[in-house]
KOLRO-747676 format. One record per residue: residue number from 1; residue in one letter; y, z, x of N, C-alpha, C in turn. Coordinates in steps of 0.1 Angstrom, whole numbers, plus 5000, padded with zeros to 4 digits. Layout:
BEGIN
@i:NUM aa:a n_py:Y n_pz:Z n_px:X ca_py:Y ca_pz:Z ca_px:X c_py:Y c_pz:Z c_px:X
...
This chain:
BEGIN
@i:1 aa:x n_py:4938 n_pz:4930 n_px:4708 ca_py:4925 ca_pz:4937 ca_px:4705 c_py:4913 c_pz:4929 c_px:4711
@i:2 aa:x n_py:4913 n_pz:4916 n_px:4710 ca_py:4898 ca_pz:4905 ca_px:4712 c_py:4904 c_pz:4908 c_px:4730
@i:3 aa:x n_py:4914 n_pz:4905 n_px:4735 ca_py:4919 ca_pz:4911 ca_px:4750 c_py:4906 c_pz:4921 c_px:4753
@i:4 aa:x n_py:4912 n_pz:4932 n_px:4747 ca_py:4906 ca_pz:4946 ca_px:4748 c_py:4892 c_pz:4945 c_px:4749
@i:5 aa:x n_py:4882 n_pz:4937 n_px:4740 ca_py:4873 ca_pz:4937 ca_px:4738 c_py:4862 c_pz:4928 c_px:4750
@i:6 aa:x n_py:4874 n_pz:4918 n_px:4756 ca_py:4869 ca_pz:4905 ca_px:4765 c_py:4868 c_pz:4916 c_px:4779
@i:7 aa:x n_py:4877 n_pz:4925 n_px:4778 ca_py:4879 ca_pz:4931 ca_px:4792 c_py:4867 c_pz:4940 c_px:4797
@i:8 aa:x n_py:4866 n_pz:4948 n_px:4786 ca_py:4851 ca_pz:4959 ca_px:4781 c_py:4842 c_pz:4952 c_px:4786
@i:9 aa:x n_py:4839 n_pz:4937 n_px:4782 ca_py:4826 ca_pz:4930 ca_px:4781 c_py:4828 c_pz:4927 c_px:4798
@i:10 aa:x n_py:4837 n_pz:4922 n_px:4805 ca_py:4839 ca_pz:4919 ca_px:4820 c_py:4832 c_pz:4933 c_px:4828
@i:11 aa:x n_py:4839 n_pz:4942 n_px:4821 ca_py:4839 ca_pz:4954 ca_px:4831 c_py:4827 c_pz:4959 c_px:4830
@i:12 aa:x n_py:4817 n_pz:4958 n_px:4817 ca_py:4808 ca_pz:4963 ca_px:4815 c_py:4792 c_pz:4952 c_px:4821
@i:13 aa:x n_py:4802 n_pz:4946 n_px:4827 ca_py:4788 ca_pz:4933 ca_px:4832 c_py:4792 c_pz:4936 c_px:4846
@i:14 aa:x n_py:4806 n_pz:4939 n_px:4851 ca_py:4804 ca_pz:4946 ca_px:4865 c_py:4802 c_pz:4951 c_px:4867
@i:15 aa:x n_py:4795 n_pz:4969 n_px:4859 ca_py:4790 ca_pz:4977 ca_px:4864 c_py:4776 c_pz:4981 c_px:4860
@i:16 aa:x n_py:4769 n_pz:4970 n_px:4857 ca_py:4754 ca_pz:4971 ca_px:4860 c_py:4755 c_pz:4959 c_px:4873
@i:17 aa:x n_py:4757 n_pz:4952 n_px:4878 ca_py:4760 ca_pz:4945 ca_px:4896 c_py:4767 c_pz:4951 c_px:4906
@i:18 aa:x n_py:4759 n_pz:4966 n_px:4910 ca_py:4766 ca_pz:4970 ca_px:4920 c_py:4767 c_pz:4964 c_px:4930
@i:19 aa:x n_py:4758 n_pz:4954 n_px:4934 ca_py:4762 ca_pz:4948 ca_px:4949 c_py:4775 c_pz:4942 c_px:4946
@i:20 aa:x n_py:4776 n_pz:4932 n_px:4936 ca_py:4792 ca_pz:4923 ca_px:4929 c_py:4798 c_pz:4933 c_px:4939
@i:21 aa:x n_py:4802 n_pz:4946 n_px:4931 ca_py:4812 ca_pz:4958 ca_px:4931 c_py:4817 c_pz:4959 c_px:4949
@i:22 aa:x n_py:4806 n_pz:4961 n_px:4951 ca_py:4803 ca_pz:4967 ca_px:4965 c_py:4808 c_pz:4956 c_px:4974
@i:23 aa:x n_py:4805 n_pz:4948 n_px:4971 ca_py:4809 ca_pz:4933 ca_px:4983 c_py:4825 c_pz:4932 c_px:4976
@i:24 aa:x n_py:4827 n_pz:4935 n_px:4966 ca_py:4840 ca_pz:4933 ca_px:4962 c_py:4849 c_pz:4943 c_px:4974
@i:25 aa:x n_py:4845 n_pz:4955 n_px:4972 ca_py:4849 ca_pz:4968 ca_px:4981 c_py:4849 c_pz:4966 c_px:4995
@i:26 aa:x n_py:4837 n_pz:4962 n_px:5003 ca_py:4842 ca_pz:4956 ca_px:5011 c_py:4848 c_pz:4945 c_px:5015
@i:27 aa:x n_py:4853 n_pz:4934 n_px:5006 ca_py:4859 ca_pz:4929 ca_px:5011 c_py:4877 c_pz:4930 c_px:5008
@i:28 aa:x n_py:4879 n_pz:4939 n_px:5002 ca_py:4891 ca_pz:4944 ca_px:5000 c_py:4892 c_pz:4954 c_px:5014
@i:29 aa:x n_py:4887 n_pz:4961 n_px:5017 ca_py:4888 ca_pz:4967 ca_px:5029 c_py:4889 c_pz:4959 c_px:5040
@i:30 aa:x n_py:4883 n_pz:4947 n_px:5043 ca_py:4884 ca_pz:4937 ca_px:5055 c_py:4898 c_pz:4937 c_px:5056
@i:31 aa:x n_py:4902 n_pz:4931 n_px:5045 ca_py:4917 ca_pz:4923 ca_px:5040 c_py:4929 c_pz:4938 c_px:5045
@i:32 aa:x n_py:4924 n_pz:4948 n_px:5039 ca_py:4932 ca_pz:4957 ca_px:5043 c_py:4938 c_pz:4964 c_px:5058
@i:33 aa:x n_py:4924 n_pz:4957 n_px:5065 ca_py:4924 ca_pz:4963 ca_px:5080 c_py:4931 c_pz:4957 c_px:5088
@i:34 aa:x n_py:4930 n_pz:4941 n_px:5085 ca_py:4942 ca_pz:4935 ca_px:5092 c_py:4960 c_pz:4934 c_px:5087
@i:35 aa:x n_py:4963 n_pz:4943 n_px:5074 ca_py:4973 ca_pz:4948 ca_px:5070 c_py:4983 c_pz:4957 c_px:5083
@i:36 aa:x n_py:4993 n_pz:4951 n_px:5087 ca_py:5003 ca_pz:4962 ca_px:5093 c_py:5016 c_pz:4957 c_px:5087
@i:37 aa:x n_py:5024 n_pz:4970 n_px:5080 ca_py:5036 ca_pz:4962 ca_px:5071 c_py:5049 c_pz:4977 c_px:5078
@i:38 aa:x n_py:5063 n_pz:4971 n_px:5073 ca_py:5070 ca_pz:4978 ca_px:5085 c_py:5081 c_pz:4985 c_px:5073
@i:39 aa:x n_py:5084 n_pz:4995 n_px:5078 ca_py:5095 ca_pz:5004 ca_px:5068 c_py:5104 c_pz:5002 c_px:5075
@i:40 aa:x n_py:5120 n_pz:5007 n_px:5073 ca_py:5129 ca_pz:5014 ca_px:5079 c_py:5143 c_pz:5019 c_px:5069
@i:41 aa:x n_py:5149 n_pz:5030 n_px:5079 ca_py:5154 ca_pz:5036 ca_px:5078 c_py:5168 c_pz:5031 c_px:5067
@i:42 aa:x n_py:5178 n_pz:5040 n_px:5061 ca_py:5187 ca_pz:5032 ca_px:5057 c_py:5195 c_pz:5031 c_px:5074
@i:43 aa:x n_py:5201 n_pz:5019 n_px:5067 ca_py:5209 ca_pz:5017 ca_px:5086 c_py:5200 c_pz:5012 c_px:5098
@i:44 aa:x n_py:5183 n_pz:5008 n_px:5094 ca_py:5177 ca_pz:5004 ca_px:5102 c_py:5175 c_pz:5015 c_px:5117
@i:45 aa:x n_py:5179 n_pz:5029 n_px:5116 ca_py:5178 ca_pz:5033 ca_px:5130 c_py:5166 c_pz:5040 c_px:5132
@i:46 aa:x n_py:5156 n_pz:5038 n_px:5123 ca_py:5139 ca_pz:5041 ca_px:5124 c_py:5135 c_pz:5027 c_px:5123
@i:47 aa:x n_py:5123 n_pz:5024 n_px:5122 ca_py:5112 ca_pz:5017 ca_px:5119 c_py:5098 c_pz:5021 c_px:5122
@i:48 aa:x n_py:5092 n_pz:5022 n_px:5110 ca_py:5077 ca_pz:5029 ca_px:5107 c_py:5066 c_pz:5017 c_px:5106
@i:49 aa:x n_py:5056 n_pz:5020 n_px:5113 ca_py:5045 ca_pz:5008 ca_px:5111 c_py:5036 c_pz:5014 c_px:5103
@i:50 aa:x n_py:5031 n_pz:5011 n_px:5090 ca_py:5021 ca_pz:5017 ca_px:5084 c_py:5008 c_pz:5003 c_px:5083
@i:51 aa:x n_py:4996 n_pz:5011 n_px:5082 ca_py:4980 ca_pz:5000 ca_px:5078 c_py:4980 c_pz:4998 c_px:5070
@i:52 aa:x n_py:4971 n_pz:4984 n_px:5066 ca_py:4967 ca_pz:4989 ca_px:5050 c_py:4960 c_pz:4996 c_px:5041
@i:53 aa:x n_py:4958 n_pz:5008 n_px:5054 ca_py:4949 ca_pz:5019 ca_px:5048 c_py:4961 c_pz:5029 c_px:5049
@i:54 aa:x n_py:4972 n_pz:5029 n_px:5048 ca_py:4986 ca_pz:5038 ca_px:5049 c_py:4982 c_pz:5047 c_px:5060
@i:55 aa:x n_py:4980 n_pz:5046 n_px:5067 ca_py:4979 ca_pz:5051 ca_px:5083 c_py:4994 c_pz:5049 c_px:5088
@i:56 aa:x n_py:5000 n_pz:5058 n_px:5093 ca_py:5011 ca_pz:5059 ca_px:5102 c_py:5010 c_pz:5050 c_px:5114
@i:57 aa:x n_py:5014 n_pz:5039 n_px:5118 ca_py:5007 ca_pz:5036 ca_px:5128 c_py:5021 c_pz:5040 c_px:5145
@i:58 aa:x n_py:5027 n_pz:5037 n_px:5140 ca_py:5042 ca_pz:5038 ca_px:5149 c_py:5056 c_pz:5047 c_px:5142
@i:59 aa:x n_py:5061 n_pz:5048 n_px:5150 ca_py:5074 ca_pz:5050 ca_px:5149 c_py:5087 c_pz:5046 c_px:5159
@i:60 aa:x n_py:5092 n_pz:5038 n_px:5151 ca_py:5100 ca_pz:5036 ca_px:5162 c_py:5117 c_pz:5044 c_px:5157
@i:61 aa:x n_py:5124 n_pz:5049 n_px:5173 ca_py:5138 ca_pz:5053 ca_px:5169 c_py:5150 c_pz:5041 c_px:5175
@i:62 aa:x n_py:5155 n_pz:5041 n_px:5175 ca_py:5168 ca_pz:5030 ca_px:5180 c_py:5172 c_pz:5035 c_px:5190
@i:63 aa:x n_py:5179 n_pz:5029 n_px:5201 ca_py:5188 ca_pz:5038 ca_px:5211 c_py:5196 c_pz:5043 c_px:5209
@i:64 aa:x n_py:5206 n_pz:5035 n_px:5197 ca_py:5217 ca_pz:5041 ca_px:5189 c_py:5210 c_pz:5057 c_px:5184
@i:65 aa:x n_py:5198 n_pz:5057 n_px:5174 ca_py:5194 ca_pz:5073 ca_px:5171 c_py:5191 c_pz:5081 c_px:5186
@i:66 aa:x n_py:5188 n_pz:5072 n_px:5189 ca_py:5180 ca_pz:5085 ca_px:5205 c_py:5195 c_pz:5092 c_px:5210
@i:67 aa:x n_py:5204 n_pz:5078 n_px:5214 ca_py:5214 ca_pz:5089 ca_px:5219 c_py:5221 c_pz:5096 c_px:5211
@i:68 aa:x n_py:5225 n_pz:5091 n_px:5196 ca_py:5230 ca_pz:5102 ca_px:5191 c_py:5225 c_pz:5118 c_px:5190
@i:69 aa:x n_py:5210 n_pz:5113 n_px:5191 ca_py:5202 ca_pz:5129 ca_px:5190 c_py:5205 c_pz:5135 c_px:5203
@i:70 aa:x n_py:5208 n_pz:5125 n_px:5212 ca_py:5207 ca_pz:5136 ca_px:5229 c_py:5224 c_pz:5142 c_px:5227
@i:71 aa:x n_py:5233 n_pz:5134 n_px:5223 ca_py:5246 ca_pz:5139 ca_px:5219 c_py:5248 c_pz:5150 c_px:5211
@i:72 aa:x n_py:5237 n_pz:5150 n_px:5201 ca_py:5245 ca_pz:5161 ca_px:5195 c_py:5247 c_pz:5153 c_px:5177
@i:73 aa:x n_py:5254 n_pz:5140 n_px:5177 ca_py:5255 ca_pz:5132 ca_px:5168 c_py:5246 c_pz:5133 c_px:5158
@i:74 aa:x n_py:5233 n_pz:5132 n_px:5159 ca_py:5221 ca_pz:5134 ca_px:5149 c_py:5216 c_pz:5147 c_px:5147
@i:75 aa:x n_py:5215 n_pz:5154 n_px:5137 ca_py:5208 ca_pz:5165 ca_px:5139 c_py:5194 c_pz:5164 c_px:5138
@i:76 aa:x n_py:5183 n_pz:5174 n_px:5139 ca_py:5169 ca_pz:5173 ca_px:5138 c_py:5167 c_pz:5171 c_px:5120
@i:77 aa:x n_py:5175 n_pz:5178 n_px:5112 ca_py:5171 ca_pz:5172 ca_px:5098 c_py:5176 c_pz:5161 c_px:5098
@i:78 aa:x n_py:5190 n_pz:5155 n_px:5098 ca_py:5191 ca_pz:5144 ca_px:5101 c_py:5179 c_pz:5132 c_px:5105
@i:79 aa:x n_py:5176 n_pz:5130 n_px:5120 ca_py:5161 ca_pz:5131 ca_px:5123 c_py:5154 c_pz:5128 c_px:5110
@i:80 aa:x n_py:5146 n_pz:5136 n_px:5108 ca_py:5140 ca_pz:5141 ca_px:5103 c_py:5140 c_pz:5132 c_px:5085
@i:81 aa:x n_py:5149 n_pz:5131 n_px:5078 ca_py:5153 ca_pz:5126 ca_px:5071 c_py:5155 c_pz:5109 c_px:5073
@i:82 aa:x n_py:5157 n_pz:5105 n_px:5088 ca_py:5155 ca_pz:5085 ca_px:5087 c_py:5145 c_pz:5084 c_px:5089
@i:83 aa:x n_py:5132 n_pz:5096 n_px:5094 ca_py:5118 ca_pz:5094 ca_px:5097 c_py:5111 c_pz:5089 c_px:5084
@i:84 aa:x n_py:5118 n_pz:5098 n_px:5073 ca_py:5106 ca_pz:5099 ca_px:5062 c_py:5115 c_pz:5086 c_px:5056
@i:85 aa:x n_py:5127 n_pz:5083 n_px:5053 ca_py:5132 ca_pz:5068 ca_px:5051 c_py:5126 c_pz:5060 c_px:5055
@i:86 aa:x n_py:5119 n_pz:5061 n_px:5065 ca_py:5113 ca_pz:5049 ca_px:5069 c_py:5099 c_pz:5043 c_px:5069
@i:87 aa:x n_py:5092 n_pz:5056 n_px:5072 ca_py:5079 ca_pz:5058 ca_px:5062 c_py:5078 c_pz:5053 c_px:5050
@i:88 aa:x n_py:5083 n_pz:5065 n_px:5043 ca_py:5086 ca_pz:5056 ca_px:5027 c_py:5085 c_pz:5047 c_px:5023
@i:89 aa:x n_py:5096 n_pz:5038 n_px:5030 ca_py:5094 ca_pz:5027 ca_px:5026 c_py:5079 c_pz:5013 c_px:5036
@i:90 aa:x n_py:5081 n_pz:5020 n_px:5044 ca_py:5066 ca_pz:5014 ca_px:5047 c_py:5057 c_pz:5012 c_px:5042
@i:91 aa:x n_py:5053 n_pz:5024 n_px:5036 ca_py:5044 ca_pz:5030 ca_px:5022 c_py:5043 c_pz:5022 c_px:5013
@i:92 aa:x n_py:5055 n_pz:5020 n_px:5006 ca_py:5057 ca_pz:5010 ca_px:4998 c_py:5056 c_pz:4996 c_px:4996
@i:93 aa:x n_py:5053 n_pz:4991 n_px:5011 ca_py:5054 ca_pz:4979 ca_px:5015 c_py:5038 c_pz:4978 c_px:5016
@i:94 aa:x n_py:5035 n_pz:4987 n_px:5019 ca_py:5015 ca_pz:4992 ca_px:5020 c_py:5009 c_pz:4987 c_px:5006
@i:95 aa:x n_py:5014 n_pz:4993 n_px:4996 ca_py:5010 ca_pz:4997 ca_px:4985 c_py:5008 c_pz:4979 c_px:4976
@i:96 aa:x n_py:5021 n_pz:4978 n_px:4978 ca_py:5024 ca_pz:4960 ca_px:4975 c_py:5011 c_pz:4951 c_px:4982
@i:97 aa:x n_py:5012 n_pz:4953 n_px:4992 ca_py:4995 ca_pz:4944 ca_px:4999 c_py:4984 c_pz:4951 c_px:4993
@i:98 aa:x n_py:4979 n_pz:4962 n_px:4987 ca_py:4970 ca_pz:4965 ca_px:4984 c_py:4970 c_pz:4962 c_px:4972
@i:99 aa:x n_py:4977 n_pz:4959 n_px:4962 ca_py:4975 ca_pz:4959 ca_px:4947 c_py:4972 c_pz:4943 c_px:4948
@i:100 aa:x n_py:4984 n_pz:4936 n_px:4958 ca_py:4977 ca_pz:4922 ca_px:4960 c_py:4965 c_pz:4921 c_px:4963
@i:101 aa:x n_py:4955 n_pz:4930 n_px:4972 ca_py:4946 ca_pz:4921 ca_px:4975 c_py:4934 c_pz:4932 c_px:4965
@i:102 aa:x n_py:4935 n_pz:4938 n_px:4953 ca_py:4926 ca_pz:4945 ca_px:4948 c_py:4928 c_pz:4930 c_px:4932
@i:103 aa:x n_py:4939 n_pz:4930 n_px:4932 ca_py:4944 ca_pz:4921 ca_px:4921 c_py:4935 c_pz:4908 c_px:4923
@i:104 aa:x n_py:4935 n_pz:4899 n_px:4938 ca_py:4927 ca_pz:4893 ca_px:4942 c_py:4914 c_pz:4889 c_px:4937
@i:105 aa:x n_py:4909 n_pz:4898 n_px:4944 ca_py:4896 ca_pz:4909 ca_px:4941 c_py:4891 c_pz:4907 c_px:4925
@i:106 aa:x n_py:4901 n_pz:4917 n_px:4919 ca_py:4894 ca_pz:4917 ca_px:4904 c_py:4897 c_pz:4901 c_px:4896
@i:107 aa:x n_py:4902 n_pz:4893 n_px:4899 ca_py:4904 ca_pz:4877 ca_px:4893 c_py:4892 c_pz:4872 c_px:4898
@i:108 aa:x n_py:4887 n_pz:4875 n_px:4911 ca_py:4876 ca_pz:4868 ca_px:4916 c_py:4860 c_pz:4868 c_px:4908
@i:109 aa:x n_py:4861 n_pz:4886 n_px:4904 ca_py:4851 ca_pz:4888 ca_px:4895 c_py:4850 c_pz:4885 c_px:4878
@i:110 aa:x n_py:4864 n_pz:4885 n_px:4877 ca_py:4862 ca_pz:4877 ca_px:4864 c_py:4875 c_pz:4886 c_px:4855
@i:111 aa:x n_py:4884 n_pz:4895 n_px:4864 ca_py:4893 ca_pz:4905 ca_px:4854 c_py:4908 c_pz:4893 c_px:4858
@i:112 aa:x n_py:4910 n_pz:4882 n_px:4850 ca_py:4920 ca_pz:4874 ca_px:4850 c_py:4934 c_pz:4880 c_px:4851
@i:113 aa:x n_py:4938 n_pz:4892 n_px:4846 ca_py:4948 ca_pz:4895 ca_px:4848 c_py:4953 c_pz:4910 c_px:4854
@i:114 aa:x n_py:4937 n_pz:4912 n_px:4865 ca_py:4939 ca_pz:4918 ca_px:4876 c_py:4937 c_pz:4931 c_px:4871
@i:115 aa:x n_py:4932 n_pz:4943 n_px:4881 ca_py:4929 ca_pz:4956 ca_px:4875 c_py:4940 c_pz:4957 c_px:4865
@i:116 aa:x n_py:4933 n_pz:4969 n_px:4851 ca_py:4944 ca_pz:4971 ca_px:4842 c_py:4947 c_pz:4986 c_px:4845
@i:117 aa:x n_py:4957 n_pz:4990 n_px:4837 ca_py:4960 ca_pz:5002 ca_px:4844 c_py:4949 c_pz:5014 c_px:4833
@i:118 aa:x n_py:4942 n_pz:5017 n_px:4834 ca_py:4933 ca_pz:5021 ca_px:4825 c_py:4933 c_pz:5036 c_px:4830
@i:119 aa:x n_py:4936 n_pz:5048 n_px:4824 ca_py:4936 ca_pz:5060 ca_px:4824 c_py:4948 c_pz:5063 c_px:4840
@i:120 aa:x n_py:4956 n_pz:5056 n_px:4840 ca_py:4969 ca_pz:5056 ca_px:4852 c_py:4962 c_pz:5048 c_px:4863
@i:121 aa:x n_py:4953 n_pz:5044 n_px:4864 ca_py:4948 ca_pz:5034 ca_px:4875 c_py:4953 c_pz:5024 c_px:4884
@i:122 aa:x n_py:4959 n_pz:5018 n_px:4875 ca_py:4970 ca_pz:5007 ca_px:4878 c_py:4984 c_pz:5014 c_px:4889
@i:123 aa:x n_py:4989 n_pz:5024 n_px:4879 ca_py:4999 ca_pz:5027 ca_px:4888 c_py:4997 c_pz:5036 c_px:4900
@i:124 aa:x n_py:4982 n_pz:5040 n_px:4907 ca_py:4978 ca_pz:5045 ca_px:4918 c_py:4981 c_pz:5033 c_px:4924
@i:125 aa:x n_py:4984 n_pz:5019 n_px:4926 ca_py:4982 ca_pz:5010 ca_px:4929 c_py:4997 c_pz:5003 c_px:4933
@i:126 aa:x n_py:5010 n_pz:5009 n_px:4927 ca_py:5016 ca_pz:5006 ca_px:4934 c_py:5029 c_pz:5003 c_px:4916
């Protein structure tokens, strides 16, 4: 409960200092820009490059997938299915740098044990 009450008083002193807020926001977006984190497929025959703004940035297929697809070997769902494998998990690897550097972030301003998950907030975050 005194938690509860310390957190209120944090959060309620950070939002009368919008600049605080704002420089906090920008500087979580710096951090984020230089983010590129990599997925892949099961069997490694994708690799996805996602930002830390979850921007798709690449795809890559294996020679092993290319020729299976020119064979015949892979189908387009097939395809289709180690793309989003691989994404996925890029995503995920995205999501992990961003909670780190928002976690960052809120320790700096004074929230010690980092955004809370307050009305599902937290788990937008990963």
């Amino acid at each position: 409960m005194l938690d509860q009450m310390k957190l209120l008083g944090t959060l309620g002193g950070l939002l009368k200092n919008k600049d605080k807020l704002m420089g906090a926001g920008d500087r979580i977006k710096a951090k984020l820009s230089a983010v590129k984190v990599s997925g892949e497929s099961t069997g490694g025959g994708v690799k996805a490059t996602v930002s830390g703004s979850l921007v798709v940035q690449k795809i890559e297929l294996s020679q092993q997938v290319v020729q299976q697809l020119n064979a015949g070997g892979v189908t387009r769902d097939g395809a289709t299915q180690l793309i989003c494998e691989a994404v996925n998990d890029a995503i995920a690897e995205a999501q992990v740098e961003i909670k780190k550097a928002v976690d960052e972030e809120a320790k700096a301003l004074g929230l010690e044990g980092g955004i809370p998950d307050v009305a599902g907030l937290g788990s937008l975050l990963g």
